[in-house]
KEVO-192882 format. One record per residue (C-alpha): y negated, z negated, x. Coordinates in Angstrom, 3 decimals, always signed. Layout:
<nodes>
{py=Y; pz=Z; px=X}
...
</nodes>
This chain:
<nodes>
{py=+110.535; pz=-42.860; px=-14.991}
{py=+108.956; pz=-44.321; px=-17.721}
{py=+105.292; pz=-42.816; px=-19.028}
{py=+102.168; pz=-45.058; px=-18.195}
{py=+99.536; pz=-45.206; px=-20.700}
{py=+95.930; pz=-43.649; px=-19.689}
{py=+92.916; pz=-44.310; px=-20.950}
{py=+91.420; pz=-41.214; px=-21.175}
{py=+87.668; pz=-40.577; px=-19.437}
{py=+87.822; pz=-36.883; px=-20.554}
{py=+89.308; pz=-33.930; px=-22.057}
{py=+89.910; pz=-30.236; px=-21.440}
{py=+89.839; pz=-28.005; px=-24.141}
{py=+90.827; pz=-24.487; px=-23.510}
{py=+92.120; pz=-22.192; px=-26.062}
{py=+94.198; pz=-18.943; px=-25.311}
{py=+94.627; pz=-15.747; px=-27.551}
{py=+97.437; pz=-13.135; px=-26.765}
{py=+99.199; pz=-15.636; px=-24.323}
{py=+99.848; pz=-14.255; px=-20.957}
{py=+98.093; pz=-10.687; px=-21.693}
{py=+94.900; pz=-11.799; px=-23.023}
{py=+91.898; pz=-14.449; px=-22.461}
{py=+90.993; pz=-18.156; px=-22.101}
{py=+88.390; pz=-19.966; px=-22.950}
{py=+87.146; pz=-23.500; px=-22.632}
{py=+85.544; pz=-25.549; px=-25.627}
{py=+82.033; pz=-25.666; px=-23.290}
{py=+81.821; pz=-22.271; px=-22.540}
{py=+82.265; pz=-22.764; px=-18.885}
{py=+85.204; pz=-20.748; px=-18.405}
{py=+86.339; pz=-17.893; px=-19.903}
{py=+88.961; pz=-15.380; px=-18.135}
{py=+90.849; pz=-12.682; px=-18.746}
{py=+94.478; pz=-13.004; px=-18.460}
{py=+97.376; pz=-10.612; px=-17.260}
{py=+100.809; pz=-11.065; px=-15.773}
{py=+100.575; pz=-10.117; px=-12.322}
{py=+102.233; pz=-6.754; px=-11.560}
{py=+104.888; pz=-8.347; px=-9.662}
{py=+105.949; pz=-9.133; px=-12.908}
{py=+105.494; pz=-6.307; px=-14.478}
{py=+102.141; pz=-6.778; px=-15.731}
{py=+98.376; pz=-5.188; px=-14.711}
{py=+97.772; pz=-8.060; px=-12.719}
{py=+93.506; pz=-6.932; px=-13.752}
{py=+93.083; pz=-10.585; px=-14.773}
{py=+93.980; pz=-13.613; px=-13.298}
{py=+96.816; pz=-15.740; px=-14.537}
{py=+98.201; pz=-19.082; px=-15.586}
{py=+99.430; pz=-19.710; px=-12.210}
{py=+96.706; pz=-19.026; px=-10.208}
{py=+94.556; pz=-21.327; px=-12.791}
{py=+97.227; pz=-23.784; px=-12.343}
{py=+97.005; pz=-23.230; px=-8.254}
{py=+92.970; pz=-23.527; px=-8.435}
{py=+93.353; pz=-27.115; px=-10.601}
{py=+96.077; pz=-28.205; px=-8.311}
{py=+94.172; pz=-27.542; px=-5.138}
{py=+91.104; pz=-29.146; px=-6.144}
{py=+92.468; pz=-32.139; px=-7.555}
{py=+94.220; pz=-32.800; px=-4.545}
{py=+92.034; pz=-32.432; px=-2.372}
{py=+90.070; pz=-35.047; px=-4.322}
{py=+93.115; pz=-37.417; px=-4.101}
{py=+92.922; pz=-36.746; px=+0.063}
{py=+88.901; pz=-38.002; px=-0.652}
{py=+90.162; pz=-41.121; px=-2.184}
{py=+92.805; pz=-41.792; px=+0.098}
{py=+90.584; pz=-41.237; px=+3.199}
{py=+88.199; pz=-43.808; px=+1.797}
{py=+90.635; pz=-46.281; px=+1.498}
{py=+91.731; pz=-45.517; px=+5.338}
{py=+88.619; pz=-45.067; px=+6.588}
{py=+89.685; pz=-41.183; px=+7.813}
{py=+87.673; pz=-38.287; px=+8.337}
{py=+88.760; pz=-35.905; px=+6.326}
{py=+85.645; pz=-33.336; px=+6.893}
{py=+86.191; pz=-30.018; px=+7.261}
{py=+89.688; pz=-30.451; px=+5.418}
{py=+91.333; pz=-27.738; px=+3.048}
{py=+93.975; pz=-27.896; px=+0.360}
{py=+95.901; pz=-24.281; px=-0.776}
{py=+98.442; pz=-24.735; px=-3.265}
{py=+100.591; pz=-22.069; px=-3.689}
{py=+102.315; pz=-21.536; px=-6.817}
{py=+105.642; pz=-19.598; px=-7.255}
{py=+106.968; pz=-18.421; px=-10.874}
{py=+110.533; pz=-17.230; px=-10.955}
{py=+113.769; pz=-17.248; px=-13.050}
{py=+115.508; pz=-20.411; px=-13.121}
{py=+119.838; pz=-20.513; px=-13.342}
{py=+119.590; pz=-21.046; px=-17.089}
{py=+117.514; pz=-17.514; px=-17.661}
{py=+114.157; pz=-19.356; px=-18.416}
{py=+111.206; pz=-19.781; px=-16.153}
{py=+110.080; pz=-22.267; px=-13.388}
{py=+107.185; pz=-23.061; px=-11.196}
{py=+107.455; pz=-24.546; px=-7.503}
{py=+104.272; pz=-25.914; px=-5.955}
{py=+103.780; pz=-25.718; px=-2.135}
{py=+100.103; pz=-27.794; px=-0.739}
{py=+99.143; pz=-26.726; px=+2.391}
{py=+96.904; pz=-28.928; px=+4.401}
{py=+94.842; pz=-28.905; px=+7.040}
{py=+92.477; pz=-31.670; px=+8.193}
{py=+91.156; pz=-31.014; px=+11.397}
{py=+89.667; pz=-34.517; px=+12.137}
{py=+92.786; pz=-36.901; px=+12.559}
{py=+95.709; pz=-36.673; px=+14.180}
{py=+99.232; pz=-34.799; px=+12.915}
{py=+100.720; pz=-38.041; px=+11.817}
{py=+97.925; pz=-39.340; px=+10.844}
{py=+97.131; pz=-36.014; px=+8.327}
{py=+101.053; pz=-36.070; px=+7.037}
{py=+100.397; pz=-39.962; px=+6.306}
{py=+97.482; pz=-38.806; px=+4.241}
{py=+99.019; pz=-35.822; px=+2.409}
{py=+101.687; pz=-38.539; px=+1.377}
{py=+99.228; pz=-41.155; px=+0.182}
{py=+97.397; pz=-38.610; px=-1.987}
{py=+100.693; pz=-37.038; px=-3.457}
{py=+101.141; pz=-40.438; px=-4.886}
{py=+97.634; pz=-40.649; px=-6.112}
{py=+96.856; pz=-36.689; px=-7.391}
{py=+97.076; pz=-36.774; px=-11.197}
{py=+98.692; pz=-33.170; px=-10.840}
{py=+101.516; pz=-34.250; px=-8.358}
{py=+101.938; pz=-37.209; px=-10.650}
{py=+102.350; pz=-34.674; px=-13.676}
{py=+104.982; pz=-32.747; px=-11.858}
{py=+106.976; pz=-35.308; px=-10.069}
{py=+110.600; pz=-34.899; px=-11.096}
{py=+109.607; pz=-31.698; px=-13.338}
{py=+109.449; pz=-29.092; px=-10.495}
{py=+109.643; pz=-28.706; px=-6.970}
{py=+106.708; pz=-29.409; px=-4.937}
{py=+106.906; pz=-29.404; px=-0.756}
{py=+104.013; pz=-30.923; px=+1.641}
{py=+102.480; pz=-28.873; px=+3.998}
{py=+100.433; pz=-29.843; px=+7.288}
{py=+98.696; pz=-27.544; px=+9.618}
</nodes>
């Protein structure tokens, strides 16, 4: 898979300080959270985390990608949700991984017609585009 150039319409800026124990801030002021492994990890779990940050972006992006796609199809997508879920573990090599699952659930078309959907905007998210062949990611439709 070769990279495609973008032309870039905007950029994030958020800085960290203490990693995964500490806080983030954007460049606008906007956001600015406190950050702590979650105890299932051994950590406090008082402030959010990467992950969930990552889940949040992930969510919302695709369920923008579902917007565009149900324009194009002329769907109803009303009422719709998107939940990623995202898992951190240990991979075989003793470093760390992410898997992605989006759960869906558009109440306003039919089952096939909401998995045809989900597909169409995996193709078109900018997130799912990021992680295609980097880490697993699985569909969901309810």
């Amino acid at each position: 898979m070769s990279v495609q150039p973008v032309e870039v319409a905007y950029t994030a800026v958020a800085t960290a300080e203490n990693g995964r124990d500490g806080r983030v801030a954007t460049d606008d002021g906007k956001l600015e959270v406190t950050v702590n492994p979650p105890r299932e990890m051994g950590g406090s779990g008082a402030g959010t985390n990467p992950e969930q940050l990552f889940a949040a972006g992930y969510s919302a992006c695709f369920q923008s990608a579902l917007g565009v796609v149900a324009r194009r199809e002329k769907a109803d997508v009303s009422g719709s949700t998107v939940t990623a879920r995202v898992g951190l573990g240990k991979t075989p090599d003793g470093g760390f991984g992410l898997t992605v699952e989006i759960s869906t659930h558009i109440p306003n078309v039919t089952a096939d017609a909401a998995r045809d959907l989900v597909e169409k905007a995996h193709q078109v998210c900018p997130y799912s585009r990021a992680t295609r062949g980097n880490i697993e990611v699985s569909l969901a439709v309810h």
